[in-house]
C-alpha positions in Angstrom: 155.6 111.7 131.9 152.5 114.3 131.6 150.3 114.6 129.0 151.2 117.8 126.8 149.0 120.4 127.3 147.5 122.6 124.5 147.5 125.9 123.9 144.5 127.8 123.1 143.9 129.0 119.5 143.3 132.8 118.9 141.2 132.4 115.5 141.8 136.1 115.6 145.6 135.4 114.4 144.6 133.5 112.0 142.7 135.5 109.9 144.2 137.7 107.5 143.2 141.5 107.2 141.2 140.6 104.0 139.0 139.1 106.3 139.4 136.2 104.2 142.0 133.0 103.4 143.0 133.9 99.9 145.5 131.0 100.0 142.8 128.2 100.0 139.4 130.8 98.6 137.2 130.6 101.3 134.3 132.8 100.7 131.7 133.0 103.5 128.0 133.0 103.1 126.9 136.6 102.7 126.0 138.3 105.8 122.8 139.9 104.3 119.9 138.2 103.3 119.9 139.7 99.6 123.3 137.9 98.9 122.4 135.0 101.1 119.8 134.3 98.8 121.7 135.2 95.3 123.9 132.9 97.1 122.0 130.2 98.1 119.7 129.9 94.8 122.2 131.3 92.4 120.9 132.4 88.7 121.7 129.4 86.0 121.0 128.4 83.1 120.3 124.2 82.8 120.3 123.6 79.6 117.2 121.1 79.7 114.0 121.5 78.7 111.2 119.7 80.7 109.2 117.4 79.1 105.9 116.0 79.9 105.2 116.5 83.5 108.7 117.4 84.8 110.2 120.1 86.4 113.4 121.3 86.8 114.1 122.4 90.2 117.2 124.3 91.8 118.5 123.2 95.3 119.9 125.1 97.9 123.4 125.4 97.6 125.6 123.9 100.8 128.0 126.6 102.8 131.4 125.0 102.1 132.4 125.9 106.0 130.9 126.5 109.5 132.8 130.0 110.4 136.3 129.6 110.1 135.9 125.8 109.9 136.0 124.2 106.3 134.3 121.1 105.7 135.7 118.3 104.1 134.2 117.4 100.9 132.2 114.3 102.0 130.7 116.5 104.4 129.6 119.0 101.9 128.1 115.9 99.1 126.1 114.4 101.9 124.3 117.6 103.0 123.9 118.6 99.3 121.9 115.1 98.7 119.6 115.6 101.5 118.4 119.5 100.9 114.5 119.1 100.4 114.2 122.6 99.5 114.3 123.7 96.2 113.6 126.8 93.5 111.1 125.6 90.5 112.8 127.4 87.4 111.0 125.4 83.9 108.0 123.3 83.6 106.9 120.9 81.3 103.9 120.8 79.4 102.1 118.4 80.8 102.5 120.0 84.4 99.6 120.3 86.9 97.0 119.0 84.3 94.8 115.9 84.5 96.5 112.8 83.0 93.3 111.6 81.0 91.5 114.8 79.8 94.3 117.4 79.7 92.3 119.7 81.8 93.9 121.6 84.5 93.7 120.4 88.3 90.6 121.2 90.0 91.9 122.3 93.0 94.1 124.8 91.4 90.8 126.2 89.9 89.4 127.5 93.2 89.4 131.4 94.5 91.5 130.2 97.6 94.2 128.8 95.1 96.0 132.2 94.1 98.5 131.2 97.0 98.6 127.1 96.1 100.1 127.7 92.6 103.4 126.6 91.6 105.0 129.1 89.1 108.7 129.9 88.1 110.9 131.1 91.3 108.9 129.3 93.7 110.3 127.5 96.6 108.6 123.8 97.2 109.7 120.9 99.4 110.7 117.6 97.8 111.6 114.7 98.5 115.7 113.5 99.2 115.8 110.6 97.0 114.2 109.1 93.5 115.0 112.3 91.7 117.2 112.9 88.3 120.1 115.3 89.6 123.0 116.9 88.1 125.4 119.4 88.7 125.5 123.2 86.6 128.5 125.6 87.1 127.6 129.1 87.3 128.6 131.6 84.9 130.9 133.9 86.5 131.6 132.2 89.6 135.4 131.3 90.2 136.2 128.7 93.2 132.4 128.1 94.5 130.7 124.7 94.2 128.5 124.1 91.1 124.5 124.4 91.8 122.2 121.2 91.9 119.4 120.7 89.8 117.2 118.5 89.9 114.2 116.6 87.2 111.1 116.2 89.3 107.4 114.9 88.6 104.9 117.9 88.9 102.6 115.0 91.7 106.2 114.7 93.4 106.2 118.0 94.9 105.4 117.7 98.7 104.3 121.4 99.6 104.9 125.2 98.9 108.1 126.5 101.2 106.7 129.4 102.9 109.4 129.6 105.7 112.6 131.2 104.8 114.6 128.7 102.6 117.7 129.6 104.4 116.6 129.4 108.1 119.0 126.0 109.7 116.1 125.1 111.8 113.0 124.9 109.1 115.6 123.4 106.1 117.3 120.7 107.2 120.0 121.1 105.4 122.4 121.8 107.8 122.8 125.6 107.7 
């Protein structure tokens, strides 16, 4: 006896006009980089307030599916736990200052520091694990993941992300 042979899949079938599958809420990425990004780094609220040298970061959210494909929920955990980019949103007091004198750091007091600054909204590399995470739900979003945040020491902060957080190839997140 043969071995049955498959028919091709038109993915074009599959999709309803909407464009989308209502019956399961798939939403895709946004195609433009605006929404990508409202996407991506959301606007939430994380009810903490950072204390000493901490800061709370935001991490890039995961895509629930690659095109048409939706990926299983152990797929979407693991990639969430190892996205090193992240959005600074609140600082602590004690943030970017000398532990002994309270003075701030040195080399943020140079002219060629404008750039080396870490303020609210900006996108830094961290590291995957040792950090305080937790899960916020985003006001007004029905069916999509909750955002990651993240508690972080102000020395723990690897570098300032000047690629684009949602290029695949620079973020490593698996986008």
């Amino acid at each position: 006896m043969g071995s049955p042979v498959s028919k091709p899949i038109n993915l074009g079938e599959m999709v309803p006009p909407s464009g989308r599958f209502d019956a399961f809420r798939v939403t895709a990425v946004p195609p433009d980089r605006e929404a990508a990004m409202r996407w991506a780094f959301p606007d939430v609220v994380p009810y903490v307030r950072p204390l000493g040298t901490q800061i709370v970061v935001q991490l890039r959210r995961s895509p629930k599916h690659v095109g048409l494909i939706l990926k299983p929920d152990e797929t979407k955990d693991a990639e969430q736990y190892k996205v090193q980019i992240a959005r600074a949103l609140l600082f602590g007091p004690g943030c970017f200052l000398n532990r002994t004198t309270g003075e701030i750091w040195p080399e943020l007091l140079r002219q060629e520091a404008e750039d080396a600054i870490v303020t609210t909204g900006t996108f830094v590399r961290i590291p995957q694990a040792g950090l305080d995470r937790w899960l916020q739900t985003v006001p007004g979003e029905v069916n999509e993941d909750p955002v990651m945040l993240a508690l972080i020491r102000d020395t723990d902060i690897k570098a300032i992300w000047t690629a684009d957080p949602l290029h695949q190839d620079t973020a490593r997140s698996g986008w």
